[in-house]
C-alpha positions in Angstrom: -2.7 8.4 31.6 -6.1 6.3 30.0 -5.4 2.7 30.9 -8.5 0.6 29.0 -8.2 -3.2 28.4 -9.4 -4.8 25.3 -9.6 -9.0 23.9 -6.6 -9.4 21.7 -7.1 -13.2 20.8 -10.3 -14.3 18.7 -11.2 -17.9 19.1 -13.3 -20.3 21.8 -11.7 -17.8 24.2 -9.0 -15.0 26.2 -5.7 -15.8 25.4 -4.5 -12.6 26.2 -4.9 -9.1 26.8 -3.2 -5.8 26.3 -3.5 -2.7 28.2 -3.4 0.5 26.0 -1.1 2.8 27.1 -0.3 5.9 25.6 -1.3 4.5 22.1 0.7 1.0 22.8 -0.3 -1.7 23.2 1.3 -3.8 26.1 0.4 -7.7 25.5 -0.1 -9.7 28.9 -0.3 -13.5 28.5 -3.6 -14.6 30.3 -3.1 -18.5 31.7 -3.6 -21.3 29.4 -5.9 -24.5 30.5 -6.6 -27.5 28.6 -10.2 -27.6 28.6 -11.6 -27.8 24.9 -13.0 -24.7 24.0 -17.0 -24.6 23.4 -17.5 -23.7 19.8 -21.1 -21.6 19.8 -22.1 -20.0 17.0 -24.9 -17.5 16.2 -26.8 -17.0 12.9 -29.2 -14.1 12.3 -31.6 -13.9 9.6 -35.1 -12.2 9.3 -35.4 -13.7 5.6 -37.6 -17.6 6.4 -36.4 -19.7 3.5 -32.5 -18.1 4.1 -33.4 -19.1 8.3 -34.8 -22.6 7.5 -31.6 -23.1 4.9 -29.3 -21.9 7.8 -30.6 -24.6 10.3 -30.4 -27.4 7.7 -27.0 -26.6 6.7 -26.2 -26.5 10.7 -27.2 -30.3 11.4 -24.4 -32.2 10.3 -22.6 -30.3 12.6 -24.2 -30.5 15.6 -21.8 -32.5 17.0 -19.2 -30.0 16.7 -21.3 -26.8 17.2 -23.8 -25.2 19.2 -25.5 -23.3 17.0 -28.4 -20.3 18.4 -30.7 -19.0 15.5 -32.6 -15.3 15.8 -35.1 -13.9 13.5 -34.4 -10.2 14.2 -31.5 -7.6 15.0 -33.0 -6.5 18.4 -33.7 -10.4 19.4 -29.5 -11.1 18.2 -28.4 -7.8 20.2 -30.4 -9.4 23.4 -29.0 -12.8 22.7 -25.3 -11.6 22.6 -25.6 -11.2 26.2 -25.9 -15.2 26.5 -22.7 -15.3 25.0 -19.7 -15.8 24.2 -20.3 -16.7 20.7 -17.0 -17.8 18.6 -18.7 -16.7 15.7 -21.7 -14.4 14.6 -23.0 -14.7 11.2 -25.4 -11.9 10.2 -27.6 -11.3 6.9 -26.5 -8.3 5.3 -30.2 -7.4 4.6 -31.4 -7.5 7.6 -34.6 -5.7 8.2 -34.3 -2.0 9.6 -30.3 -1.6 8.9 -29.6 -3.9 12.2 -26.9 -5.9 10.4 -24.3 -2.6 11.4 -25.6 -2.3 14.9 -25.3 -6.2 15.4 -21.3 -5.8 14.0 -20.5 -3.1 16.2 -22.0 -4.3 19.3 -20.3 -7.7 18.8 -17.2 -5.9 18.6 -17.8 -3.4 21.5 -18.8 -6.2 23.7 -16.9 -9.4 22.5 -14.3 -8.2 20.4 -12.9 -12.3 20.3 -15.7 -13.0 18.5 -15.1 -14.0 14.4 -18.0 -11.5 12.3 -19.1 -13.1 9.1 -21.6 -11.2 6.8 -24.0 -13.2 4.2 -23.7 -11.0 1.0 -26.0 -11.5 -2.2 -24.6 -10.5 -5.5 -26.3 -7.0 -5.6 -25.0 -5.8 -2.5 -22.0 -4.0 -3.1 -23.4 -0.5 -1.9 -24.4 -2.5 1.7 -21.4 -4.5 1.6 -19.1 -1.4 1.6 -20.5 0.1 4.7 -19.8 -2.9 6.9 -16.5 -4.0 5.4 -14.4 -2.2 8.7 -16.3 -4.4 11.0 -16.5 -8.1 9.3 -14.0 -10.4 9.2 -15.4 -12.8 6.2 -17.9 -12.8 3.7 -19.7 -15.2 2.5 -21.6 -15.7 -1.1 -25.8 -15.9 -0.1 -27.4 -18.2 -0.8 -24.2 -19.7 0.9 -22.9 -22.8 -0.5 -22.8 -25.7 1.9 -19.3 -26.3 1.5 -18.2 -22.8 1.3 -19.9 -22.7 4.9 -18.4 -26.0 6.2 -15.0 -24.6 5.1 -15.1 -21.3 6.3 -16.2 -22.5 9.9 -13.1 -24.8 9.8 -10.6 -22.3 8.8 -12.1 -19.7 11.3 -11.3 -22.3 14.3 -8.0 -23.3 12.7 -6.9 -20.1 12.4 -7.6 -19.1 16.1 -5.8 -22.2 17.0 -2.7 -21.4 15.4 -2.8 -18.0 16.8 -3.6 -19.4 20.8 -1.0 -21.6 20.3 1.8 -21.1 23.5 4.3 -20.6 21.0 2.9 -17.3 19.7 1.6 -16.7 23.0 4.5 -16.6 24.7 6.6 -14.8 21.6 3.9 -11.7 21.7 4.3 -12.0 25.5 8.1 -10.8 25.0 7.6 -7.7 22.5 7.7 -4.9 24.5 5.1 -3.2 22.1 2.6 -4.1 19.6 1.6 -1.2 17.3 -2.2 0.1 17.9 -4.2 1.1 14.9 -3.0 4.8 13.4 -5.1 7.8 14.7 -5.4 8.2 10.7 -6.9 4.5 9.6 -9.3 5.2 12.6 -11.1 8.4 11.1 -11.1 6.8 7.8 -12.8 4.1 9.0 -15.3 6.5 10.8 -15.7 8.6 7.6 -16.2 5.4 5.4 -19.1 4.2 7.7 -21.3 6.7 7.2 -23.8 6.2 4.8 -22.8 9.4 2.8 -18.8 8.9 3.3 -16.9 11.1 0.8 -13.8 10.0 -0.7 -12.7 13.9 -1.1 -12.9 13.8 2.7 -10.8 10.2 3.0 -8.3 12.0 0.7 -8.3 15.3 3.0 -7.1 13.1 5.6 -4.5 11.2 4.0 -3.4 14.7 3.3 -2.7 15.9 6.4 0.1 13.4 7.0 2.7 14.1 5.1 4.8 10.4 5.4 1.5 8.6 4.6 0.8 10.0 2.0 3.9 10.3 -0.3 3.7 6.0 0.7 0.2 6.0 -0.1 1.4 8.0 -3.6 4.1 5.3 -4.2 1.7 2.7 -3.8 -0.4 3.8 -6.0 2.1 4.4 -8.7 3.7 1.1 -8.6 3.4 -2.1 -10.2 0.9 -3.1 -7.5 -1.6 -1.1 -8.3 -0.7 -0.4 -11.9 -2.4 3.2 -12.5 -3.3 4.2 -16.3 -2.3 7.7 -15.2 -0.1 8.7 -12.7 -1.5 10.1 -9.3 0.5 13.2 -8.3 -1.7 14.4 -5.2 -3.3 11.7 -2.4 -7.1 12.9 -3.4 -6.2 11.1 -7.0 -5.1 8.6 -5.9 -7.8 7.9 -3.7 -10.2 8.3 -6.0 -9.0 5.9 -8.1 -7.9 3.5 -5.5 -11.9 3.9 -3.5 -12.9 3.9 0.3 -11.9 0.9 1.4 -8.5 0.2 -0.6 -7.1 3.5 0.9 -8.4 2.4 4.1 -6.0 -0.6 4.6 -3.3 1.0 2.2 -2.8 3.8 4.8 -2.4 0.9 7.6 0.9 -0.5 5.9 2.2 2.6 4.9 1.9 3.8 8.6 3.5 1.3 9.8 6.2 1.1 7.2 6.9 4.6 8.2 6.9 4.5 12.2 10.7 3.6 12.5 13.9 4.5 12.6 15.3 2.3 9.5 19.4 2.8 10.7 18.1 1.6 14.2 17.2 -1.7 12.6 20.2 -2.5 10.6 21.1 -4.8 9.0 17.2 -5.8 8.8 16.1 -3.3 6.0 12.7 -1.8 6.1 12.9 -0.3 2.3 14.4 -4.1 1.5 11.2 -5.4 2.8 8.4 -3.1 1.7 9.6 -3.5 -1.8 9.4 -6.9 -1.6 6.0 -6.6 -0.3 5.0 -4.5 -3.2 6.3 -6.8 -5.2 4.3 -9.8 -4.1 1.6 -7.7 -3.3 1.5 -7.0 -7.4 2.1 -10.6 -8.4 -0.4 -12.1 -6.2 -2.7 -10.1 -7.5 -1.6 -10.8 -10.9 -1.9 -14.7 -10.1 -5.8 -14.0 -8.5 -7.2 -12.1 -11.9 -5.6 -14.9 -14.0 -7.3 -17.4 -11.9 -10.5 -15.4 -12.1 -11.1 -14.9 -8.5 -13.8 -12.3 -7.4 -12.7 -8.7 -7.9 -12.6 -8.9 -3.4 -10.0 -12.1 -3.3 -8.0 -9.9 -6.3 -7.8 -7.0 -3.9 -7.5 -9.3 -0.7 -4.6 -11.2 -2.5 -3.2 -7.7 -3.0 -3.5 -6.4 0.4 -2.0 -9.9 2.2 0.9 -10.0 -0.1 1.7 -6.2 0.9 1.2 -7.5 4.6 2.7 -10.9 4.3 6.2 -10.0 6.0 4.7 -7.7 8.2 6.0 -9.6 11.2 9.8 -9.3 10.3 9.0 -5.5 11.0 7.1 -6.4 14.3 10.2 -8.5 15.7 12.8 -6.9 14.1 11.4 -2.8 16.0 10.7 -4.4 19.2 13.5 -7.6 19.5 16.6 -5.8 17.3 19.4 -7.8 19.0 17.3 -11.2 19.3 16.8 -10.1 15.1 20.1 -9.5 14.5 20.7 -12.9 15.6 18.0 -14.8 13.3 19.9 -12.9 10.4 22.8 -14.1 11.3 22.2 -17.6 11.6 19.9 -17.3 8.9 23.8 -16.6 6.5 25.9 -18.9 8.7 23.8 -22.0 8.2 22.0 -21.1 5.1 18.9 -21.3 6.3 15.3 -19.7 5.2 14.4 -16.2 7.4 11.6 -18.4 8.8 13.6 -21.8 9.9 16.1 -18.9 11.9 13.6 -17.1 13.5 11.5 -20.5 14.8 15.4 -21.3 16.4 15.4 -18.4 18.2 12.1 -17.6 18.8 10.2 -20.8 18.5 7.8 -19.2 16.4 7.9 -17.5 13.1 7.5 -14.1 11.2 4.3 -15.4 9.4 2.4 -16.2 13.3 3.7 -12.9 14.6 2.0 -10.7 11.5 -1.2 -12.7 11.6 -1.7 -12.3 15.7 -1.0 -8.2 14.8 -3.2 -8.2 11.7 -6.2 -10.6 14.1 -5.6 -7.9 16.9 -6.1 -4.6 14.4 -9.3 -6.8 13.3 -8.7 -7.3 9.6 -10.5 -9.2 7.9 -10.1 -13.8 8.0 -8.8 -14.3 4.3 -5.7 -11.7 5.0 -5.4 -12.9 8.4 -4.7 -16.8 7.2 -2.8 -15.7 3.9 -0.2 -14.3 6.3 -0.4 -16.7 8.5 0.3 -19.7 6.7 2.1 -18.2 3.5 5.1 -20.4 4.4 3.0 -23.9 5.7 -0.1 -23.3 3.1 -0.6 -27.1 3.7 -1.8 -26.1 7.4 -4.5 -24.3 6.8 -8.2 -26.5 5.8 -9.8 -26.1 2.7 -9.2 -27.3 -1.0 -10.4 -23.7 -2.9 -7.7 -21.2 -4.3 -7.3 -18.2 -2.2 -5.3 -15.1 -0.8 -2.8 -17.7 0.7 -2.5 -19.7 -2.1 -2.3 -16.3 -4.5 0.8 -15.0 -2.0 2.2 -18.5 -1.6 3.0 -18.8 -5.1 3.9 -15.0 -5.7 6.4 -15.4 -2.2 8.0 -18.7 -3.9 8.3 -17.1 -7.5 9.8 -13.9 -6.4 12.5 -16.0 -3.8 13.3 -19.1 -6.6 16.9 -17.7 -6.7 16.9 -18.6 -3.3 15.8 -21.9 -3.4 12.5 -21.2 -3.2 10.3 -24.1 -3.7 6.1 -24.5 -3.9 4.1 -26.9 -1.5 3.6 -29.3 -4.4 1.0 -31.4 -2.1 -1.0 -28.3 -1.2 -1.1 -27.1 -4.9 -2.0 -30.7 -6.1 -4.8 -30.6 -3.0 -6.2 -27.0 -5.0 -5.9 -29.2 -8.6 -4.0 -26.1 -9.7 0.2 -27.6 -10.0 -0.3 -27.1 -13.7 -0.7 -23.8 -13.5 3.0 -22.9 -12.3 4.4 -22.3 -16.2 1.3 -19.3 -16.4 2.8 -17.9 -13.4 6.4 -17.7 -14.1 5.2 -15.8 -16.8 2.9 -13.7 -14.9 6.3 -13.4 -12.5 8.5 -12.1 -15.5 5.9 -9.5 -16.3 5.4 -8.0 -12.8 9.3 -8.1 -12.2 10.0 -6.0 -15.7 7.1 -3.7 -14.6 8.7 -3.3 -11.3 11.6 -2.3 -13.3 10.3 0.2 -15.5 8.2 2.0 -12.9 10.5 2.5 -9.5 9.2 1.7 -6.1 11.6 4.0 -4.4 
């Protein structure tokens, strides 16, 4: 039996670790302190003027960071063994290709630490080969703001996900699911420099579960086809590389359990609800002209936004069964239950699963706080906000209600009448094409 040990926490430092065995992963609380946590963070950048901006953007902060600057992928490669870093930020153009090695060392030898890629608007082609190993892009040349914020919610996500609370709730699964034999060759295939997307759609082929919910998918209102896709290369063509990549991580997992072990928690229940805010969330992103990556990412958390009712409800049935049941008897939200019983929610449970299968920070933080949007720092519309909204739209029978004071932070509560429309459309669409 291969027994290997590998960082399941991001942040200042180990929270925990799991040991892999047999393809689970066996969480093992390491001892909290209460020493602050050193926030170090490491920018690389061959480019002078992109450097010199870096360093200037950095003083304000010096008080809260310590911040190392290299000129050069094999200088940052020798420097990561000064760590550890919290973050590494890396230009995606840097010279001889070293912005890949630098990711995949980082992760090989501090897999806590956050990635974040610099990305100018003609690197696309770059930018795809490096998606599997970063956790946040930004813009370049980067904002100052955009940079402030995304330091911020980088630290306040890893808080929220060292918190005892969630420590001690993952300490109690008996399993968290490791990353599909499947998404791993795809993600090998798709960092080649010559990846083929017949050969992605080979290997969706070869397992028959995925890919009939990778078909599904496709079909639905999420995705919204012109043309149906009747085999999983179409669909894969259509839906590229990367899409199919993370698409194939929800559907395995959808598909890993027994459904009439779990009852009365349904898992069809819930990934149709996930498709469905999955499509509106996306809906609500191209209406408020995000980037074509926060429409997709909006996509992607809303299909992954509940993912921790699966996680409790597999590996804690009878403590679930209980949530559900207090949930009817008192009237209460699915979240409010499961913090009585648990003393932490859903929401935390799905982020820590998505931060330990190293997706990417704006998926990570849409589930995360997609019930308390108001917790996490910024004031720019994002993923969470896009599945916040589409999660309160789609649940209004049920009392659901928007964080006013988080949308009024974003300047965006006059939008709500352009959703509800947006709402009706996806529902009727849901309708007319079925997700089962």
């Amino acid at each position: 039996m291969l027994h290997s040990t590998v960082g399941v926490q991001r942040g200042g430092g180990p929270v925990a670790t799991a040991r892999c065995i047999s393809g689970l992963m066996e969480p093992v609380p390491a001892p909290m302190n209460d020493r602050p946590m050193h926030r170090r963070i490491l920018f690389v950048a061959d480019d002078p003027h992109l450097h010199r901006f870096l360093r200037q953007l950095m003083e304000p902060l010096e008080g809260e960071w310590q911040a190392c600057y290299c000129r050069s992928g094999p200088e940052a490669l020798k420097q990561l063994s000064d760590g550890p870093y919290t973050i590494v930020v890396a230009d995606l153009r840097l010279g001889g290709g070293y912005c890949q090695e630098l990711l995949i060392q980082t992760r090989e030898q501090a897999p806590e630490t956050v990635r974040i890629v610099l990305a100018g608007p003609g690197d696309q082609e770059l930018l795809l080969r490096v998606l599997p190993l970063t956790q946040r892009i930004l813009s370049k040349p980067c904002d100052p703001a955009e940079l402030y914020a995304a330091l911020q919610r980088t630290h306040s996500l890893r808080e929220l996900l060292r918190s005892p609370a969630v420590v001690s709730i993952i300490g109690r699964l008996g399993q968290i699911p490791t990353l599909s034999t499947l998404y791993s060759r795809i993600s090998e295939e798709l960092l080649k420099p010559d990846y083929s997307l017949a050969k992605v759609g080979e290997l969706v082929s070869q397992d028959p579960g995925i890919a009939a919910r990778l078909l599904q998918v496709a079909n639905s209102a999420l995705i919204g086809l012109r043309r149906p896709a009747t085999t999983p290369a179409q669909a894969v063509r259509v839906l590229g590389g990367e899409l199919t990549r993370t698409l194939v991580l929800a559907a395995d997992l959808f598909t890993r359990y027994n459904p009439a072990r779990l009852k009365p928690f349904s898992i069809d229940a819930l990934w149709d609800h996930s498709q469905a805010v999955a499509a509106l969330a996306g809906k609500i992103a191209q209406s408020e002209r995000l980037d074509d990556r926060s429409v997709r990412d909006s996509t992607l958390a809303g299909l992954f936004h509940d993912i921790g009712q699966l996680l409790l409800a597999s590996q804690m049935p009878e403590a679930y069964r209980e949530v559900l049941s207090l949930a009817r008897r008192e009237g209460l939200a699915l979240a409010a239950a499961e913090q009585q019983v648990f003393g932490a929610t859903h929401a935390e449970v799905g982020a820590y699963l998505l931060g330990v299968w190293g997706l990417h920070d704006p998926l990570v933080e849409a589930v995360a706080w997609h019930h308390a949007p108001e917790q996490c720092p910024g004031t720019t519309l994002s993923p969470l906000t896009t599945v916040h909204v589409a999660e309160t739209l789609l649940n209004e029978q049920e009392a659901g209600r928007p964080n006013v004071g988080y949308l009024e932070r974003l300047g965006i509560e006059d939008h709500w009448n352009r959703w509800h429309d947006l709402a009706r459309k996806v529902e009727t669409a849901s309708r007319e094409v079925p997700l089962k």
